[in-house]
VOPAGU-2260 file (C-alpha; in pm, 1 decimal, decimal comma):
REM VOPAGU-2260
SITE   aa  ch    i         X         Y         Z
SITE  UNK   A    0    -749,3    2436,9   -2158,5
SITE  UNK   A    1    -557,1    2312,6   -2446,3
SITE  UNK   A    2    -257,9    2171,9   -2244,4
SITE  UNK   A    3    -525,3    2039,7   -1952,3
SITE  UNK   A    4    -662,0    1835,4   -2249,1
SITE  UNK   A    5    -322,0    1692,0   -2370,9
SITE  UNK   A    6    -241,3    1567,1   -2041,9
SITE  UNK   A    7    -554,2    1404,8   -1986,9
SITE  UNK   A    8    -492,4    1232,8   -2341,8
SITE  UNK   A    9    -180,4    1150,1   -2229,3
SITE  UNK   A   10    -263,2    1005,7   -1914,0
SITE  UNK   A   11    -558,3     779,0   -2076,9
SITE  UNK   A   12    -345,1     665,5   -2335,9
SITE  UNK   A   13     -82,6     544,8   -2073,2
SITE  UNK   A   14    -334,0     368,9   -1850,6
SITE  UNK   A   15    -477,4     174,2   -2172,6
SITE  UNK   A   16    -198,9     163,6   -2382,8
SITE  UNK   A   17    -363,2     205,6   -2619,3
SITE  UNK   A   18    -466,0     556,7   -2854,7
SITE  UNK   A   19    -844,6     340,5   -2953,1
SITE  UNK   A   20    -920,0     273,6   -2589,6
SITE  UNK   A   21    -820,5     616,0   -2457,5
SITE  UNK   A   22   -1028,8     807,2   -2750,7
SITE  UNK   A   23   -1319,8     572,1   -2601,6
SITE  UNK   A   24   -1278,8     649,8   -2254,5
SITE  UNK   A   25   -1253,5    1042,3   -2322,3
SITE  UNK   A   26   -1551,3    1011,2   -2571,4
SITE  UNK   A   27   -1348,8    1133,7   -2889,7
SITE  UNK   A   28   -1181,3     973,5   -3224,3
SITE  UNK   A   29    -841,6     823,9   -3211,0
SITE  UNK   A   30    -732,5    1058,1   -3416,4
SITE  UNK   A   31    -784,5    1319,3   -3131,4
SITE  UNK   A   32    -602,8    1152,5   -2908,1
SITE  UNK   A   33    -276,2    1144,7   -3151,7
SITE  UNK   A   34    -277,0    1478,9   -3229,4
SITE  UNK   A   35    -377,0    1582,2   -2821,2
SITE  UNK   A   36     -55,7    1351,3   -2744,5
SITE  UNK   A   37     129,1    1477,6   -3048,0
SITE  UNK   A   38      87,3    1876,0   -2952,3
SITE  UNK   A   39     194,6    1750,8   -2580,9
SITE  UNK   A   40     531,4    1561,1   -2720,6
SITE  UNK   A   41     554,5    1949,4   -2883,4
SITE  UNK   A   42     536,5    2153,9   -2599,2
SITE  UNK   A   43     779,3    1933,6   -2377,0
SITE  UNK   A   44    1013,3    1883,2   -2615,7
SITE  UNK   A   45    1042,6    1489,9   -2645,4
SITE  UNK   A   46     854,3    1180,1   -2775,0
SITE  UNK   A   47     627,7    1018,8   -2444,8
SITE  UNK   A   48     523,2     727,8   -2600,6
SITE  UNK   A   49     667,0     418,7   -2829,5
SITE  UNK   A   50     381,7     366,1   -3095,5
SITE  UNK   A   51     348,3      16,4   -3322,5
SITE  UNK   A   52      33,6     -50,6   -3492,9
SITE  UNK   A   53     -58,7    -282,9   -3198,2
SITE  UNK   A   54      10,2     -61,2   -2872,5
SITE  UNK   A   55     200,1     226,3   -2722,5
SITE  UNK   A   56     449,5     256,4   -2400,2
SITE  UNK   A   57     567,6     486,0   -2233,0
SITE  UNK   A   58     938,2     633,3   -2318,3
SITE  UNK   A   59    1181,8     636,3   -2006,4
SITE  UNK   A   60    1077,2    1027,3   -2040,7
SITE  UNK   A   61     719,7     934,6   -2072,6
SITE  UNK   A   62     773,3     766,6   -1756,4
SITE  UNK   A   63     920,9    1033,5   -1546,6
SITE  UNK   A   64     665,6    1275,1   -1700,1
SITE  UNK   A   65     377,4    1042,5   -1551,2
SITE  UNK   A   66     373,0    1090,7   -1196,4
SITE  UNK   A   67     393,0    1516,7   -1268,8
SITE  UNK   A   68     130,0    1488,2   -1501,3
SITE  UNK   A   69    -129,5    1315,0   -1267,7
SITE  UNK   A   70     -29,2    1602,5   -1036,8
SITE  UNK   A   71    -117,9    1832,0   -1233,3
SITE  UNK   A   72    -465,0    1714,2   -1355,3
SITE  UNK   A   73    -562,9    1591,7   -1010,0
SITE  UNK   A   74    -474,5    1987,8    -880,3
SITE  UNK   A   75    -644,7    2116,7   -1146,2
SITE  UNK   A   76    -984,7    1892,2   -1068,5
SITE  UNK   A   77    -949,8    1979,3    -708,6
SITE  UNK   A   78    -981,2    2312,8    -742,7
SITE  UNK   A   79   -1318,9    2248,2    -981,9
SITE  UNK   A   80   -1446,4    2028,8    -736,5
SITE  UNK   A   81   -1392,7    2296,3    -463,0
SITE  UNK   A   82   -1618,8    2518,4    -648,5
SITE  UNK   A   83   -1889,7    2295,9    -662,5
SITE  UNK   A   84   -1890,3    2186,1    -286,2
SITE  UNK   A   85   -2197,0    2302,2     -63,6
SITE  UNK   A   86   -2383,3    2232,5     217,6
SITE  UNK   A   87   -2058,2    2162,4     384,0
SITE  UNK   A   88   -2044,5    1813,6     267,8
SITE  UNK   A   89   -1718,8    1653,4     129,8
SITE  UNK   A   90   -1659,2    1514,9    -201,3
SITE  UNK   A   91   -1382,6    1417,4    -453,3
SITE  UNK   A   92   -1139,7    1134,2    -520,7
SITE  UNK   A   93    -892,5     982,2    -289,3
SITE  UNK   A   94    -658,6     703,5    -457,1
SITE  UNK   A   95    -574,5     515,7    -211,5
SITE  UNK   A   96    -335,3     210,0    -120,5
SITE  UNK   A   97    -344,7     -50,5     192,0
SITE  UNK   A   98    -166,1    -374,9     242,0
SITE  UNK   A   99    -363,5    -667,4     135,0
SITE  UNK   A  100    -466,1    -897,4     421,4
SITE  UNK   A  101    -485,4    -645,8     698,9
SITE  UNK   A  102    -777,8    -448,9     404,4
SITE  UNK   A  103    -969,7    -795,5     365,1
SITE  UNK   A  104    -983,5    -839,2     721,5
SITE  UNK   A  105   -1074,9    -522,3     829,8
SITE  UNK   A  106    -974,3    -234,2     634,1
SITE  UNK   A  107   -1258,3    -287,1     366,0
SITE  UNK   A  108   -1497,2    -213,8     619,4
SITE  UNK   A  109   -1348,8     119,0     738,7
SITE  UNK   A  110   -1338,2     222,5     405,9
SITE  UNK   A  111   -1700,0      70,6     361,2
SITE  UNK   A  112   -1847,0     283,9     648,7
SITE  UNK   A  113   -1624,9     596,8     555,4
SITE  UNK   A  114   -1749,5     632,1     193,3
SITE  UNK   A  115   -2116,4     530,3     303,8
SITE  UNK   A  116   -2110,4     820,6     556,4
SITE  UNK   A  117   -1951,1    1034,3     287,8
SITE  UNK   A  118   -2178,6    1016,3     -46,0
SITE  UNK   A  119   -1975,4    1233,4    -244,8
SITE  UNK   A  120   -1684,9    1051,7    -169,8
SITE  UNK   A  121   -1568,4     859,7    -512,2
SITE  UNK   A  122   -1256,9     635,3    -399,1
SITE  UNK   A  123    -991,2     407,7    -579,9
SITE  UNK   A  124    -862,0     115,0    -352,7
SITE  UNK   A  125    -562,1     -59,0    -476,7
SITE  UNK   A  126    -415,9    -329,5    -236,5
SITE  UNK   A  127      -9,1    -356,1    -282,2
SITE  UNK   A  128     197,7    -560,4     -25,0
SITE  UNK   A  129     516,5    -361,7     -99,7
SITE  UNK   A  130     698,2      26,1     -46,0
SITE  UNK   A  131     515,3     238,8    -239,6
SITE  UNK   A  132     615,2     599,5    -272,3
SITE  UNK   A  133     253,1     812,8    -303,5
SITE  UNK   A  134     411,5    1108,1    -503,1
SITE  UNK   A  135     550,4     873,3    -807,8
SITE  UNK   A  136     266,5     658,5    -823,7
SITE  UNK   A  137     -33,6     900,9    -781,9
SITE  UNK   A  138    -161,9     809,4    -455,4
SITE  UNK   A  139    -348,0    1062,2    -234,9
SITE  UNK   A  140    -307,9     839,4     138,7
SITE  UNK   A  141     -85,7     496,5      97,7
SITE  UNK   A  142    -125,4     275,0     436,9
SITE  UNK   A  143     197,6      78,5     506,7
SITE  UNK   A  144     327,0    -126,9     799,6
SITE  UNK   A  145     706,2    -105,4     602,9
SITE  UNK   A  146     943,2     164,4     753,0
SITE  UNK   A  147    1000,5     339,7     418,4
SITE  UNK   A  148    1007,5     702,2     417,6
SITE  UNK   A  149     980,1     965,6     102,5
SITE  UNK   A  150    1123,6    1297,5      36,7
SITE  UNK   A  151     806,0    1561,3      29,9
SITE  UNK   A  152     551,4    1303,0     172,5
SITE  UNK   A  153     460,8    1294,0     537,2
SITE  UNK   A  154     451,7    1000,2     791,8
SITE  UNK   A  155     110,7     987,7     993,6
SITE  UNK   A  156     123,3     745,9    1298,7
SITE  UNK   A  157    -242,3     482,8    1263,8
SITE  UNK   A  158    -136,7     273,1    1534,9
SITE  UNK   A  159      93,2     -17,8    1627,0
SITE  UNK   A  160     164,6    -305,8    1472,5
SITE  UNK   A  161     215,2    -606,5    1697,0
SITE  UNK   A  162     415,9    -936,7    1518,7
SITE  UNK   A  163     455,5   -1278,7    1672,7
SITE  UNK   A  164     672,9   -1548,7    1615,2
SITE  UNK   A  165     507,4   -1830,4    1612,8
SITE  UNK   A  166     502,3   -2197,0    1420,6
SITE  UNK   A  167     252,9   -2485,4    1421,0
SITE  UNK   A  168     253,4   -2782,9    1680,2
SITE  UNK   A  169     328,6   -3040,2    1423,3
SITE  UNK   A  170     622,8   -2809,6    1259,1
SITE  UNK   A  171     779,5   -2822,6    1638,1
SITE  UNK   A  172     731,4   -3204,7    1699,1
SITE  UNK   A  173    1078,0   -3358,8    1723,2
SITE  UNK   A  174    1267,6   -3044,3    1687,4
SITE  UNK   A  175    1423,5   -2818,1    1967,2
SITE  UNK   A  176    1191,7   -2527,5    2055,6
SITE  UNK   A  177    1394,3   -2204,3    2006,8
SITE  UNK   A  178    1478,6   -2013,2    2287,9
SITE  UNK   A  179    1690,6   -1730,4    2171,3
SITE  UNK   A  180    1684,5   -1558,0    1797,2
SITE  UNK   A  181    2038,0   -1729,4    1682,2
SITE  UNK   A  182    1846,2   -2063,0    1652,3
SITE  UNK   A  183    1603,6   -1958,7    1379,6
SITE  UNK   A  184    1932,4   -2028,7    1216,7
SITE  UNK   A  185    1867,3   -2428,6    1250,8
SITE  UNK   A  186    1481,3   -2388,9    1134,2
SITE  UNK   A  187    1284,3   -2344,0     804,1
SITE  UNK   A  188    1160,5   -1992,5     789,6
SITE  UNK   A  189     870,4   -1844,4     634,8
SITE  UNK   A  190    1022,0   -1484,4     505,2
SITE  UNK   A  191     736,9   -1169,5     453,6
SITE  UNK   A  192     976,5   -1021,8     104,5
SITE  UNK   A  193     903,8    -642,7     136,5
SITE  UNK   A  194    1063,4    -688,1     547,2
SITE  UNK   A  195    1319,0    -952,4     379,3
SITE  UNK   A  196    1548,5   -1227,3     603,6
SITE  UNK   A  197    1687,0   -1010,9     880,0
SITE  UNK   A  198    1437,0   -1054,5    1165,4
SITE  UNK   A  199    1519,4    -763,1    1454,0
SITE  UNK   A  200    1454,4    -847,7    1845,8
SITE  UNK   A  201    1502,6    -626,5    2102,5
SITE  UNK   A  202    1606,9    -821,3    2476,6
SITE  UNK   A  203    1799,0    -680,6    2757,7
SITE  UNK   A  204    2107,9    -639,4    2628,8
SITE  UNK   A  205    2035,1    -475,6    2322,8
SITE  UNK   A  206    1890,4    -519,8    1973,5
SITE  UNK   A  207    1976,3    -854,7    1779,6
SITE  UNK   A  208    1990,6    -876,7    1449,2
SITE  UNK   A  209    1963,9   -1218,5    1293,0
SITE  UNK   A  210    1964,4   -1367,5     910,7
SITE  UNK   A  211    1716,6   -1665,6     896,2
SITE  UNK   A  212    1690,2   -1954,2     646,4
SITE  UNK   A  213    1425,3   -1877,8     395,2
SITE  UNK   A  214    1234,6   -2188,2     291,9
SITE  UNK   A  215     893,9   -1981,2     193,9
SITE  UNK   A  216     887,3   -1590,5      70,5
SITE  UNK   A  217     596,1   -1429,0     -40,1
SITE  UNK   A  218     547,5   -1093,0     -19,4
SITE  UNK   A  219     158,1   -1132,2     117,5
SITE  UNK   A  220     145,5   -1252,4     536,6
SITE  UNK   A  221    -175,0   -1456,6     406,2
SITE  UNK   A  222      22,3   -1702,8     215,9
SITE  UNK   A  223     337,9   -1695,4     515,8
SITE  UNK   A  224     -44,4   -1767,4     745,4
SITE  UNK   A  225    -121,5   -2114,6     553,0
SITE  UNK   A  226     222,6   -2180,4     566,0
SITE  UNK   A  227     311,4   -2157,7     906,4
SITE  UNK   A  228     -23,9   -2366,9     995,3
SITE  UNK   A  229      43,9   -2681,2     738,5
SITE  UNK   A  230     346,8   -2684,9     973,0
SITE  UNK   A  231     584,2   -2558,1     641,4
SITE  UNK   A  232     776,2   -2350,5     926,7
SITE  UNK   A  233     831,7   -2007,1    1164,7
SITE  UNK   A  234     654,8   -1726,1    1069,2
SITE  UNK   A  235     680,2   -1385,1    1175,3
SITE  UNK   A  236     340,8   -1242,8    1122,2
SITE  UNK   A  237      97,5    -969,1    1267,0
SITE  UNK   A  238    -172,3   -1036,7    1507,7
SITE  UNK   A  239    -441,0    -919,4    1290,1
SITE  UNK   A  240    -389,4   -1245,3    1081,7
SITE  UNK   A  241    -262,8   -1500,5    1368,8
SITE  UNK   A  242    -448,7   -1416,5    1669,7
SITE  UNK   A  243    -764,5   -1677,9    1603,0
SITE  UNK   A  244    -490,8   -1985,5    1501,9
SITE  UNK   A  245    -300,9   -1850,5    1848,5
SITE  UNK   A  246    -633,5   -1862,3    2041,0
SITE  UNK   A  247    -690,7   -2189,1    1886,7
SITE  UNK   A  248    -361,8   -2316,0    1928,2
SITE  UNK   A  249    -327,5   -2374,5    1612,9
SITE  UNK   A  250     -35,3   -2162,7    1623,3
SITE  UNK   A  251     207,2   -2138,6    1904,6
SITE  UNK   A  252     421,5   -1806,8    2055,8
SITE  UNK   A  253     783,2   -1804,2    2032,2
SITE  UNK   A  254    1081,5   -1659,3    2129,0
SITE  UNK   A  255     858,7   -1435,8    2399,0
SITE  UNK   A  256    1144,2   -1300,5    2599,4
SITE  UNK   A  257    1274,5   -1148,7    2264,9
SITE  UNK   A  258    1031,9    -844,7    2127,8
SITE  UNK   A  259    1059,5    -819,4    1747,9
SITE  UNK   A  260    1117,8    -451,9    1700,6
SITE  UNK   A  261     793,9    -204,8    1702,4
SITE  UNK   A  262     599,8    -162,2    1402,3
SITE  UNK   A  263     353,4     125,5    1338,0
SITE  UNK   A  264      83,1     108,8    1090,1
SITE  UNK   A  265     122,3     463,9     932,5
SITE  UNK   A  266     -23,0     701,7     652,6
SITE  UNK   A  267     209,5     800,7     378,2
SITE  UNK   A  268      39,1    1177,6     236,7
SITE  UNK   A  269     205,7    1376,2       2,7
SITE  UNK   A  270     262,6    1741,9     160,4
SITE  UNK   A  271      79,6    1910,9    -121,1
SITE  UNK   A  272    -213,9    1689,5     -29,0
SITE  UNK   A  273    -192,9    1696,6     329,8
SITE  UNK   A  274    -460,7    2025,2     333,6
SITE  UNK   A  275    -758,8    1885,7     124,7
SITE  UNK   A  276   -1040,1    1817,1     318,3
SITE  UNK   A  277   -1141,6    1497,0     240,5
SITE  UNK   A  278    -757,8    1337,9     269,6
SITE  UNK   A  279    -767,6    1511,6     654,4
SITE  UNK   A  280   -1104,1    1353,2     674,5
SITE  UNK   A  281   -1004,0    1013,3     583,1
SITE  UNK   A  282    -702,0     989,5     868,6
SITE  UNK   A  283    -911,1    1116,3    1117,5
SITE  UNK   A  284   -1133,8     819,5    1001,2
SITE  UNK   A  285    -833,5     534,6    1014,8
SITE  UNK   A  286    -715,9     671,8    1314,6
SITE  UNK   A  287   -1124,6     677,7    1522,4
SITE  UNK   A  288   -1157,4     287,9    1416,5
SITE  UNK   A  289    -804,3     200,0    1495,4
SITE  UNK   A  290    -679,5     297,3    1803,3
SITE  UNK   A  291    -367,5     322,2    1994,9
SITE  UNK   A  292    -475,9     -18,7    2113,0
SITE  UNK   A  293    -652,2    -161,7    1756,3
SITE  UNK   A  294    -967,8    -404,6    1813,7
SITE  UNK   A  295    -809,1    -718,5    1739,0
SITE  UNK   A  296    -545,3    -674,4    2001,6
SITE  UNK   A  297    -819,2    -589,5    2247,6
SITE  UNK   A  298    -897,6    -885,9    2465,1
């Protein structure tokens, strides 16, 4: 239990950078924490942290020890917790991570209804608009409309993931109207950073391919949304977001003989996780309130 303690030492003091604020958290001294941390650095053979009299980092070894050591102490509760379980009701931590906007539009609410129906359920929900791997950061389930894919983590299909060209009216007035992708190249474009500037199409002779002007990136579509309606640019940006402005005609379709290429919302799970009950649970859950067809592509 010695070395269970150490790591949990370690992880606190890397979360709060800080010996005082981990020996709070865990309910002990400071000086507990150094010699916990100290006895680690021991047993693995090299230094984990850069101590000053203000703070401590993590070493680069530190660093690569992080992401194993979380491992290792979120195993070891899981198997506690699987003890304790009864009454065939689930409980335990998920860490979980979703793409801003699409969570505060409707995410929040699956989650919402999922832990509500789940009491024992304790969750963390961190909202990250960029590639995150799920075994390096700690993350039991991370949501992701980006293509990425990870060595020992599996890819679990949510549902698509419709995108729209569109612009305001009052961006279009006096301009030409494009008709084919090449002529983003004469237009201010709105750029979503974790896709980048190449914006795919597919059309009847094949997949294009085209680099567009980048007056506005930001890696949230929210921000690209305001944008595109002050009439700052094109935007390429998912239904979920545009579909009221496009009702509204606040927005307008482009380019609709040229499909951007399909994009699935999917579930990154590392394979070691895969198993537990409550991660199974949780897809099962995403996947009931999203659909092949989700709700806000339903007409």
């Amino acid at each position: 239990m010695d070395v269970l303690l150490n790591l949990r030492a370690f992880l606190a003091a890397a979360r709060h950078k800080s010996f005082s604020e981990a020996a709070r958290q865990l309910h002990v001294v400071p000086s507990v924490v150094a010699k916990r941390v100290n006895d680690l650095e021991s047993t693995t053979g090299t230094q984990l942290f850069n101590r000053t009299t203000r703070n401590v980092t993590l070493t680069e070894a530190g660093q690569k020890f992080h992401p194993s050591a979380t491992a290792l102490v979120a195993e070891f509760d899981e198997v506690i917790s699987s003890l304790k379980r009864n009454e065939g009701k689930l409980e335990g931590h998920i860490r979980l991570k979703a793409p801003t906007s699409l969570t505060v539009l409707y995410l929040a609410d699956v989650f919402s209804s999922f832990q509500h129906k789940h009491e024992r359920i304790t969750m963390e929900v961190l909202l990250v608009d960029r590639s995150v791997n799920p075994i390096e950061e700690g993350f039991d389930v991370v949501i992701t409309g980006l293509s990425e894919s990870y060595e020992g983590v599996i890819d679990i299909p949510l549902c698509p993931l419709r995108q729209i060209v569109c612009a305001a009216p009052t961006y279009l007035e006096g301009r030409a109207v494009p008709e084919h992708p090449r002529e983003l190249a004469d237009h201010d474009c709105l750029v979503f950073k974790p896709k980048g500037a190449t914006w795919q199409f597919e059309s009847s002779r094949g997949p294009i391919s085209i680099d567009v002007p980048q007056r506005l990136i930001a890696n949230d579509t929210s921000v690209l949304f305001a944008a595109a309606c002050a009439g700052n640019g094109i935007a390429v940006l998912p239904t979920y977001v545009a579909k009221d402005a496009l009702n509204s005609f606040t927005l307008l379709p482009l380019l609709q003989d040229y499909q951007l290429q399909p994009t699935w919302l999917k579930a990154l799970v590392p394979r070691r996780r895969q198993g537990l009950a409550r991660i199974e649970a949780v897809i099962s859950w995403l996947r009931l309130h999203l659909e092949d067809v989700p709700h806000w592509d339903k007409r």
